[in-house]
C-alpha positions as CSV (number, residue, x, y, z in Angstrom):
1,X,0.0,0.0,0.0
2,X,1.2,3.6,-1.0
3,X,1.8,5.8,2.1
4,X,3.7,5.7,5.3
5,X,2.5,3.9,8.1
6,X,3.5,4.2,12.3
7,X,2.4,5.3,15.6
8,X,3.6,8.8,14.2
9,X,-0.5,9.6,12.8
10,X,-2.4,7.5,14.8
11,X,-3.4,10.9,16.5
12,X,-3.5,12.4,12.8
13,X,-6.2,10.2,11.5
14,X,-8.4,9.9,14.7
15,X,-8.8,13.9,14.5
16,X,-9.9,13.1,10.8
17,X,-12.4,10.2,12.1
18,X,-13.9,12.7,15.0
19,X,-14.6,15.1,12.3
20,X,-16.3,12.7,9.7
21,X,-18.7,11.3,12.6
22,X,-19.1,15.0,14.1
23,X,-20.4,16.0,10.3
24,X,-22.7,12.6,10.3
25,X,-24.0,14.2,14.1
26,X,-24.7,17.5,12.9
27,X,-26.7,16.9,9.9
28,X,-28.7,14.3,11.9
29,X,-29.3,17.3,14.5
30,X,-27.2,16.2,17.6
31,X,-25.4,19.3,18.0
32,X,-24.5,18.6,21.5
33,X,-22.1,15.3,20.6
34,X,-21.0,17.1,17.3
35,X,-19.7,20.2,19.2
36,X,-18.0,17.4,21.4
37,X,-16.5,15.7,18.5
38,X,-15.3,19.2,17.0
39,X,-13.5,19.2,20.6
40,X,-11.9,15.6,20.3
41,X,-10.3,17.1,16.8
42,X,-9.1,19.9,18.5
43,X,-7.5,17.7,21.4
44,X,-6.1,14.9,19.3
45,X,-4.4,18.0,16.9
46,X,-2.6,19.3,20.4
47,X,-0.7,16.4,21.0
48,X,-0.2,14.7,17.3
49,X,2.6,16.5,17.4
50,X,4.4,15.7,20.1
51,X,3.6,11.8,18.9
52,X,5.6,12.4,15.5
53,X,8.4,13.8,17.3
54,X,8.7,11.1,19.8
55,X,9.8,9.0,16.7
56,X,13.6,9.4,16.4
57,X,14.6,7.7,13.3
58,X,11.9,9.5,10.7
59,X,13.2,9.6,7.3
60,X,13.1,12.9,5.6
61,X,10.0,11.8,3.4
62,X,8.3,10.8,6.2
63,X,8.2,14.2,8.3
64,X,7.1,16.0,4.9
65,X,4.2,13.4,4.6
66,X,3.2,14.2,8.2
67,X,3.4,18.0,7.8
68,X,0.9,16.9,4.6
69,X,-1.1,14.7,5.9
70,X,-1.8,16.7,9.3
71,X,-2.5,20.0,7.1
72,X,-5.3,17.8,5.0
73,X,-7.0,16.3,8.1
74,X,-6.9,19.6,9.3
75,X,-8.5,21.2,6.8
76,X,-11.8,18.6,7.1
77,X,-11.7,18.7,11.3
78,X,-11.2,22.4,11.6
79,X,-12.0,24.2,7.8
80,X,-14.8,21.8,6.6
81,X,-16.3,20.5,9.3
82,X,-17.6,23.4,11.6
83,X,-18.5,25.1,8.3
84,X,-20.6,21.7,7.5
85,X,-21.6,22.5,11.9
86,X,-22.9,26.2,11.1
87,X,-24.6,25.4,7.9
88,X,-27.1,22.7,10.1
89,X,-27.3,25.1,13.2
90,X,-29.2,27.3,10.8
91,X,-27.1,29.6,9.1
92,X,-28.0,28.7,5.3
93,X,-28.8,31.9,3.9
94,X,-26.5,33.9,1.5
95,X,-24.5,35.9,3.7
96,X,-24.0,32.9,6.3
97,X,-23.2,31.1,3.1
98,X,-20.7,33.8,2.6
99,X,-19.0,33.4,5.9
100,X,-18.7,30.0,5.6
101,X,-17.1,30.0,2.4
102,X,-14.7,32.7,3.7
103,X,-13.6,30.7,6.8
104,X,-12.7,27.6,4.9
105,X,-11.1,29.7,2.3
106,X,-8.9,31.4,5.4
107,X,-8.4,27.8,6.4
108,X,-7.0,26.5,3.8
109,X,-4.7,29.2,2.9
110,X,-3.7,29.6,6.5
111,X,-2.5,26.0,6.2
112,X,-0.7,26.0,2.8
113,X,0.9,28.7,4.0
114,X,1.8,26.8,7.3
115,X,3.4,23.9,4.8
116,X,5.5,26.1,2.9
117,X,7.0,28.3,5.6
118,X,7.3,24.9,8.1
119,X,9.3,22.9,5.9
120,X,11.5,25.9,4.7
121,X,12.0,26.5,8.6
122,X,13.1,22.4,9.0
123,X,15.7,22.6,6.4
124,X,17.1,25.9,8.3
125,X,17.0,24.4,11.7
126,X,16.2,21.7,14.1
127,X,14.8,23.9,17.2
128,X,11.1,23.3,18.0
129,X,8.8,26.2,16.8
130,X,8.0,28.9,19.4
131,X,5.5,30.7,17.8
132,X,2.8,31.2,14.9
133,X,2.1,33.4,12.5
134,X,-1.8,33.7,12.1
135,X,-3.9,32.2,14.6
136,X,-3.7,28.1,13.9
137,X,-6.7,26.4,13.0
138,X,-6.9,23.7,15.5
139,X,-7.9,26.8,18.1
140,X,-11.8,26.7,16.2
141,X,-12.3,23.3,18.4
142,X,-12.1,25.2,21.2
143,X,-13.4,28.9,20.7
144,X,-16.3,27.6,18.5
145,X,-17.5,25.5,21.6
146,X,-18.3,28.5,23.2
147,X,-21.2,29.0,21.1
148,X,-22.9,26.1,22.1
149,X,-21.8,26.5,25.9
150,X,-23.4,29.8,26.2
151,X,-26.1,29.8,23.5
152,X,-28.9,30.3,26.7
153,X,-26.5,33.6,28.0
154,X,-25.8,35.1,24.5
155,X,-28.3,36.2,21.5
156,X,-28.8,32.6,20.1
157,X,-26.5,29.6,18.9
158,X,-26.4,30.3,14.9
159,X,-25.8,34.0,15.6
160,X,-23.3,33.6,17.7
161,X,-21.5,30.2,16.4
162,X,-21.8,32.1,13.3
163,X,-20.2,35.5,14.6
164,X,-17.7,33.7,16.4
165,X,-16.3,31.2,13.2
166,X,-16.2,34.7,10.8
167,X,-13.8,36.6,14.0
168,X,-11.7,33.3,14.0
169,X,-11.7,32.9,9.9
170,X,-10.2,36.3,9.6
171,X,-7.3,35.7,12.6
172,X,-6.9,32.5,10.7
173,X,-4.8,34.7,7.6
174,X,-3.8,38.4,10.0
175,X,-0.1,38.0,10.4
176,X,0.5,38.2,14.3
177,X,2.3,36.1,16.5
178,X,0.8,33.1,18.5
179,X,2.8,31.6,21.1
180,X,3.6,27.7,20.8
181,X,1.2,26.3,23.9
182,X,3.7,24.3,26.6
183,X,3.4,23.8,30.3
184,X,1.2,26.2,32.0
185,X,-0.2,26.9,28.2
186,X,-1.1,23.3,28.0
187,X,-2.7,23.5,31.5
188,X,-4.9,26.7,30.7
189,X,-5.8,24.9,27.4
190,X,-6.8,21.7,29.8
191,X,-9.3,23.8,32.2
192,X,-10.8,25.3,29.3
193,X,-12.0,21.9,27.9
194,X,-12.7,20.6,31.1
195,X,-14.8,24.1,31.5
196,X,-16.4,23.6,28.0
197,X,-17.4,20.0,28.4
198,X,-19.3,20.4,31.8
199,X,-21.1,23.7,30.2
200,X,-22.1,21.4,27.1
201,X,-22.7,18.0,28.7
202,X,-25.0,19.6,31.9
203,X,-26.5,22.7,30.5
204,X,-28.0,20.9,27.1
């Protein structure tokens, strides 16, 4: 079989697999589980890299086929997939339309652009990446959320879900730096999900 195959995208392709079964939720109208899902993505994304890295003897064609392969999963679990969430929440009239299409488009730029500049970076050095440039996609699995948490506080779920993915489309492609999460990062990141799955899971 064509491809490369370890432990290295285990995480990889189960952030793919939440995202397909999040999609199947949503259009079936079990937004609940599907905002949950969107948040499994999100999770598996934060630590798929730490996975790859654990493997010491990678060949050069196999970290190029992870930086690939993570930036096409990504685009369905974080560019397709809460755009595919917003459309079944409601928001199916032109100008949501619009938005959607403008925060896949931001998506998918923002991670062609990751490729280029990420692989250029690894044939310059071997330090870990400190920062970003752009706000990285995996973050939608955890602002978007919010929607759904507060939807009984704030004006609605599709108004809001909707306000909240065309804020993080745009930050997706504004050239700013974004700290790499690590340590206490990682712990802030944890009590927010933790925070965001009690909201959804006992206020639904």
């Amino acid at each position: 079989m064509i491809g490369f195959y370890s432990y290295t995208v285990i995480l990889t392709y189960l952030s793919l697999v939440f995202a397909m079964v999040g999609i199947h939720l949503s259009v079936i109208g079990v937004y609940q589980w599907s905002f949950i899902c969107l948040m499994m993505c999100g999770i598996c994304d934060t630590f798929d890299g730490m996975v790859a890295r654990s493997k010491k003897n990678r060949t050069e064609e196999e970290k190029k086929f992870g930086i690939q392969i993570d930036s096409l999963c990504d685009l369905i679990s974080f560019g397709v997939f809460p755009a595919i969430l917003g459309y079944n929440l409601g928001l199916s009239s032109v100008g949501w339309l619009a938005i959607e299409i403008l925060y896949v488009l931001a998506a998918v730029i923002r991670l062609a652009y990751f490729n280029v500049t990420e692989e250029t970076r690894q044939q310059q050095t071997t330090e870990k990446r400190k920062y970003y440039q752009g706000l990285p996609v995996t973050t939608s699995a955890f602002i978007l959320p919010f929607a759904f948490a507060l939807r009984y506080v704030i004006f609605g779920l599709d108004y809001l879900y909707g306000t909240l993915m065309l804020i993080t489309g745009i930050l997706f492609v504004v050239d700013f730096k974004v700290p790499k999460l690590k340590g206490k990062g990682l712990i802030a990141l944890g009590v927010l999900v933790v925070v965001e799955l009690v909201q959804i899971l006992c206020f639904s």
